[in-house]
N, C-alpha and C positions, 0 to 999 in steps of 0.2 A: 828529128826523125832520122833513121839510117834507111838508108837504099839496104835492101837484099841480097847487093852485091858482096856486100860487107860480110857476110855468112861461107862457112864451108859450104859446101855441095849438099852435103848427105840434111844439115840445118836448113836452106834454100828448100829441098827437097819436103818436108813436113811443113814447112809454113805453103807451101803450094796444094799439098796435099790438101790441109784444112781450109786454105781461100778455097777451092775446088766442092770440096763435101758441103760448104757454107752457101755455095752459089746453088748446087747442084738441087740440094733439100729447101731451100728458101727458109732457113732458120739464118737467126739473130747470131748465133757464133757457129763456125767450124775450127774441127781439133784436129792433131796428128800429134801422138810419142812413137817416139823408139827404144826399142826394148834392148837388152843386154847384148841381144844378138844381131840386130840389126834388124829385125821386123816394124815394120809398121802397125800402127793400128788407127783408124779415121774414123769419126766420129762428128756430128754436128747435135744441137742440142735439143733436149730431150722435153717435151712440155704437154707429156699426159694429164689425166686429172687427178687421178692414184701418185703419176710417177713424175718428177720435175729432178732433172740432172742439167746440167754447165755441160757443151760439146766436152771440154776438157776433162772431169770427171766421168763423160760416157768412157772416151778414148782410154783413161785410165783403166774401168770398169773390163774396157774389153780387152786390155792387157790383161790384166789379171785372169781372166774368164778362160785366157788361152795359153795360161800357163808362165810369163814373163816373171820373173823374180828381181828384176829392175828395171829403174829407164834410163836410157842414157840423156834424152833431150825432149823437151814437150814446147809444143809453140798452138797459139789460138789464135784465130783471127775473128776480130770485133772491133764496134764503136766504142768501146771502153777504152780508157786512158792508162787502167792500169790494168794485170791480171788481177782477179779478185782473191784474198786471204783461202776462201774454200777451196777454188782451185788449186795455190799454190800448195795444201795442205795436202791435197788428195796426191800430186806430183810426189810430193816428200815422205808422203806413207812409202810409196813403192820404190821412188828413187832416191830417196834419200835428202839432205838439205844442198847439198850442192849441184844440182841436176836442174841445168838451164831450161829455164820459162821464156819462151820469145811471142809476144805478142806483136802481130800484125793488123795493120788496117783492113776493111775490107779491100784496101787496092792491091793489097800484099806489102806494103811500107812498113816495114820493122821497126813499129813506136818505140820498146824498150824491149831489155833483157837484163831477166834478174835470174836469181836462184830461188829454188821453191823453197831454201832454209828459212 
């Protein structure tokens, strides 16, 4: 496990954002990317009967909905061990394959970080 500390700011800043939106909604994961410009966009996950999205593909979702043409950084926080392949897939449609994936515990502990390649 990495401490948080281990993160720039603006990284710190989105993995806080998604523990925040995870606690806030009482869903199974919360998300935060940043888009080219520096926006946020937060997101927890989505478990309609119609509609089932990953917080991280909502987050994606509402990047794009509001105009982002990349991302600079996406991070989720969950009991999962790894980020899952559909996640990473949705990250690398919009940012590309080298646009860091940080997954966090729900305590906020920086399990890993890969790329959505």
């Amino acid at each position: 496990m990495t401490d948080t500390t281990d993160l720039d700011a603006e990284d710190r800043k989105i993995v806080t954002l998604a523990r925040s939106a995870r606690a806030r909604n009482g869903v199974p994961e919360g998300a935060a990317v940043r888009d080219e410009t520096g926006r946020t966009y937060v997101a927890g996950t989505v478990a309609l009967e119609s509609l089932k999205l990953s917080a991280l593909q909502t987050a994606v979702a509402m990047a794009v909905a509001s105009g982002a043409t990349s991302l600079e950084a996406a991070a989720v926080v969950s009991a999962a061990e790894t980020p899952s392949d559909a996640d990473r897939a949705a990250v690398r449609d919009l940012g590309g394959p080298d646009t860091p994936v940080l997954l966090a515990g729900p305590d906020g502990t920086l399990r890993v970080r890969v790329t959505a390649g």
